[in-house]
C-alpha positions as CSV (number, residue, x, y, z in Angstrom):
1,X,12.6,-1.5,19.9
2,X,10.4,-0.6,17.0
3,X,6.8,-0.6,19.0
4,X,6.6,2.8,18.8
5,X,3.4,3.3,21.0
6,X,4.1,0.7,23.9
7,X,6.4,3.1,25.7
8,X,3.6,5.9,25.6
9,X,1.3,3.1,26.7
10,X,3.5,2.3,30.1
11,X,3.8,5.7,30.6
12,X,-0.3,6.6,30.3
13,X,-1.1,3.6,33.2
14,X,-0.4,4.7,36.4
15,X,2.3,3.0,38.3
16,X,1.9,0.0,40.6
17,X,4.1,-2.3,42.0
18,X,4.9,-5.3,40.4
19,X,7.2,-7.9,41.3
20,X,10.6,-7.7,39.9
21,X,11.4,-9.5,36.5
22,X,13.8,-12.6,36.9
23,X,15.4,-12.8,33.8
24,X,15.4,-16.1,31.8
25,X,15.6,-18.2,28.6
26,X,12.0,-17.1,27.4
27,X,12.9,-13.6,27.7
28,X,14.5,-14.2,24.3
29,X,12.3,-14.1,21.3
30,X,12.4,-17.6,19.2
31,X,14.8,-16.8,16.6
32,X,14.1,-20.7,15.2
33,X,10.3,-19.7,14.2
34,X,9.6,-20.2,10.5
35,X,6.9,-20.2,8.0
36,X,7.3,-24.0,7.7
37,X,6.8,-24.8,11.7
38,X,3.3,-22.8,11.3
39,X,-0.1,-24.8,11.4
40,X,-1.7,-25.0,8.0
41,X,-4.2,-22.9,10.1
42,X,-2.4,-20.5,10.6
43,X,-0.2,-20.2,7.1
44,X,-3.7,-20.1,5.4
45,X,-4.4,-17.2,7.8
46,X,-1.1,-15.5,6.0
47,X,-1.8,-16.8,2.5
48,X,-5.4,-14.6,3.4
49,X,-3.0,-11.3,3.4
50,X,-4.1,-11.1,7.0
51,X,-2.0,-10.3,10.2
52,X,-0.9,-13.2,12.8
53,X,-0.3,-12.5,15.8
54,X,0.9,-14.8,18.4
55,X,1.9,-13.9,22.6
56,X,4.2,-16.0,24.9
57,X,3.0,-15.2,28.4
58,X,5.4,-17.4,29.9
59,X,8.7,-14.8,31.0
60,X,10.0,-13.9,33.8
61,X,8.0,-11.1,34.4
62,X,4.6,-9.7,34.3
63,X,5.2,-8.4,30.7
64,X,4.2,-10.8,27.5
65,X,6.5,-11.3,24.6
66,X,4.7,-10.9,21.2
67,X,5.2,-12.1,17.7
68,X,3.4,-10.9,14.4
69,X,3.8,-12.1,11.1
70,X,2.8,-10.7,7.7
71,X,3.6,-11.9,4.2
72,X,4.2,-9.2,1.6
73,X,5.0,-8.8,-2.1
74,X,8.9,-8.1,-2.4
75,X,12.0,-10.0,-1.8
76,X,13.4,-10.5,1.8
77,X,16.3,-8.8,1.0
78,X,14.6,-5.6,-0.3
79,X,12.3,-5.9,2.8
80,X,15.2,-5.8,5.4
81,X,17.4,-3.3,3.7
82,X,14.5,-0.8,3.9
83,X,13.6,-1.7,7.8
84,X,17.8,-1.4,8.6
85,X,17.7,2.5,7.2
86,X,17.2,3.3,10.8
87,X,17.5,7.4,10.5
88,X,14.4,6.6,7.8
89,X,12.0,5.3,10.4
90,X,11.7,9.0,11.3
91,X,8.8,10.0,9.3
92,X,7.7,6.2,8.5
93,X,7.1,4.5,12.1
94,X,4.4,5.8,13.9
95,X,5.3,8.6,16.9
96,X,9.2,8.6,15.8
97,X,11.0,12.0,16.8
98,X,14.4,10.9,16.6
99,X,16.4,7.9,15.2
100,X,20.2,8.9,15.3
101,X,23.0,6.1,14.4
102,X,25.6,7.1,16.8
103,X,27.7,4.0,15.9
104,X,27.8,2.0,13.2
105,X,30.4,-0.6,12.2
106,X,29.5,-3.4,9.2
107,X,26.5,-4.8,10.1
108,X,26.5,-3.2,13.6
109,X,24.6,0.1,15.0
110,X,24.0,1.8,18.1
111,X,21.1,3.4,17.8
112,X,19.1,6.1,20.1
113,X,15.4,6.8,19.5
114,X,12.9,9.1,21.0
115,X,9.6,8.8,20.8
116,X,6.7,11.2,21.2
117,X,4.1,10.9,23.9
118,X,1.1,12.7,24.6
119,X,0.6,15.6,27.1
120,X,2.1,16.0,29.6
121,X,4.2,13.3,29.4
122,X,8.0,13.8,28.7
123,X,9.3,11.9,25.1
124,X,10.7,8.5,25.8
125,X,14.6,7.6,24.9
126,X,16.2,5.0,24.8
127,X,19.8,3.2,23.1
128,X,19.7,-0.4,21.1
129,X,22.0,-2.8,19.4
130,X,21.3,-3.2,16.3
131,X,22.9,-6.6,14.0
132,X,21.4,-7.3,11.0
133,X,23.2,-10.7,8.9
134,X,21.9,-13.2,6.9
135,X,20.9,-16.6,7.4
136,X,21.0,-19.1,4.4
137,X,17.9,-17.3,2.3
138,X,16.6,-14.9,5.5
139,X,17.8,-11.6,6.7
140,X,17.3,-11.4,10.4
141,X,18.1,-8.3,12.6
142,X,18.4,-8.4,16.4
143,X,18.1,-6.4,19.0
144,X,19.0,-5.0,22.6
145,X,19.4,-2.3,25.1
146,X,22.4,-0.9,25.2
147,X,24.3,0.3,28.7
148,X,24.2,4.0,27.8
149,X,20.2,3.9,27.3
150,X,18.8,6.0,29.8
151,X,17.0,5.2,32.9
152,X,13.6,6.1,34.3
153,X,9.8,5.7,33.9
154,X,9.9,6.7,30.3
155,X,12.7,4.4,29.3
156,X,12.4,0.4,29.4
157,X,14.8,-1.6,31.5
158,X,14.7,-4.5,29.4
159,X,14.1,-5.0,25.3
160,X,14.8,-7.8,23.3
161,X,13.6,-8.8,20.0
162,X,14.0,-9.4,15.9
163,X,13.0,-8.7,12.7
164,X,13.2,-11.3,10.2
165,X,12.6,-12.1,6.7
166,X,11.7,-15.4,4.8
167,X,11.0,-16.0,1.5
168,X,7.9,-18.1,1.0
169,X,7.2,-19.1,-3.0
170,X,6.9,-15.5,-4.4
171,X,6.6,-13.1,-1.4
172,X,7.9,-12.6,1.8
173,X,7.1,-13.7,5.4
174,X,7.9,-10.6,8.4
175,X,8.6,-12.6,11.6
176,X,8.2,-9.4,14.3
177,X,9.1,-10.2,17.9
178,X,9.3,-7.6,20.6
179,X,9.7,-7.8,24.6
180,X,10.4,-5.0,26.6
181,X,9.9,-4.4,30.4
182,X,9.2,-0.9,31.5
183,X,11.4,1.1,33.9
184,X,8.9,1.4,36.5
185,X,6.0,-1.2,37.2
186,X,3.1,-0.4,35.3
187,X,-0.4,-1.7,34.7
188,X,0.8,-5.1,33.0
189,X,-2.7,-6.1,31.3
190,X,-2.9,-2.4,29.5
191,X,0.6,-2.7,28.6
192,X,0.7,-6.1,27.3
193,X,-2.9,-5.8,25.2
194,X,-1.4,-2.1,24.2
195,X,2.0,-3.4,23.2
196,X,0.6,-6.0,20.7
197,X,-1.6,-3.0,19.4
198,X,1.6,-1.1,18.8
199,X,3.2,-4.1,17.2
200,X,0.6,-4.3,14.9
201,X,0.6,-0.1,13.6
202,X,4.9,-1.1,13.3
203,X,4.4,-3.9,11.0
204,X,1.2,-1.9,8.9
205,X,3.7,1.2,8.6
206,X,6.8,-1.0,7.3
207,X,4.8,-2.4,5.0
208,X,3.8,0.8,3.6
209,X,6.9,2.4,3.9
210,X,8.4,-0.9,2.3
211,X,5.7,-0.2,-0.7
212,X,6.3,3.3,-1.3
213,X,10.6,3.0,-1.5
214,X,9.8,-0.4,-4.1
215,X,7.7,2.5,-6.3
216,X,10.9,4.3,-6.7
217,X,13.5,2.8,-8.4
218,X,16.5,5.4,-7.7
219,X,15.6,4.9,-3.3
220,X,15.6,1.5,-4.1
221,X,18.7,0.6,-5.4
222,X,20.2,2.7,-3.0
223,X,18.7,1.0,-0.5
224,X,20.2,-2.8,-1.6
225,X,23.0,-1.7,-2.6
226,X,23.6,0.1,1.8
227,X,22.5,-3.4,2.9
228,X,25.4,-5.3,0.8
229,X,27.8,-3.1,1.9
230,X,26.4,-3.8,5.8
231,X,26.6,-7.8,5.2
232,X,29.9,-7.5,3.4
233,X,32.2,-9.6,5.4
């Protein structure tokens, strides 16, 4: 849902024929993943303030699924509260034209996105789910694609993924899984070494967009304060 430049991506590639995606258990994301199953290797590449990024090549289709993970400076409930303001990521995630909540119920939304893509392409749409809840001390939020999305090359047929946050001693670990299969068969090596590129600008603009609402106090509350009122059973 929130790799903004895959779409683009699938759309650039020109189309070949690729068999059908049988859909399976490891076309969901690993919602169990946590900072604590990592390798030390890996959890001192996070504890370096660097980017991880991790690919399951083993779905039903052509198309990997990919995971990043970050660790930032702010609690995981300010982190999620600020990555749920959907209508916000306008103007924060990279190549977003639209982001309209045309349902939203608790800690439910239906949102439709469009996304710009270069000349001439036409701008890519498409409809999620969106839950966000909490689980004992992490926030996760989960998503699909809803019926109504719309169909075609520029639109995915299938997307499925999560955004979670952990706390880890005084920051925050982002677990960021995404796996969406385009609408028409496309080049899958581009896509899948461009779709882990796009993963990466997502989590690089949340964090900056995460950093610049923490700077002000008033946006801040606000946005803790939406998120409680979300979770609130």
């Amino acid at each position: 849902m929130k790799s903004t430049m895959l779409l683009a991506v699938w759309l650039l590639c020109c189309a070949c024929p690729v068999p059908a995606p049988v859909m399976a258990a490891d076309d969901h994301c690993d919602r169990a993943k946590r900072y604590e199953a990592l390798s030390a290797q890996d959890q001192q590449t996070l504890q370096g303030n660097a980017l991880l990024l991790e690919v399951n090549t083993h779905t039903g289709s052509a198309y990997h699924m990919g995971y990043v993970y970050t660790l930032v400076p702010y609690p995981p409930e300010f982190v999620i509260a600020v990555f749920t303001n959907y209508a916000e990521q306008r103007g924060h995630i990279t190549d977003v034209l639209e982001a309209t909540v045309e349902v939203q119920h608790g800690n439910y939304a239906r949102v439709r996105f469009v996304y710009a893509l270069p000349w001439p392409l036409p701008n890519s749409e498409y409809v999620v789910n969106d839950t966000v809840r909490q689980e004992g001390e992490t926030y996760l939020l989960s998503w699909d694609l809803h019926p109504s999305s719309p169909r075609g090359l520029s639109a995915p047929q299938y997307v499925e993924g999560y955004f979670r946050t952990q706390p880890v001693g005084p920051r925050t670990l982002i677990i960021y899984c995404n796996y969406m299969i385009p609408g028409s068969g496309l080049l899958p090596g581009l896509v899948n070494r461009a779709g882990l590129k796009a993963m990466q600008t997502t989590i690089d603009d949340t964090v900056r967009w995460v950093t610049a609402v923490a700077a002000a106090s008033e946006t801040s509350s606000r946005s803790i304060v939406r998120l409680r009122e979300m979770l609130a059973p």
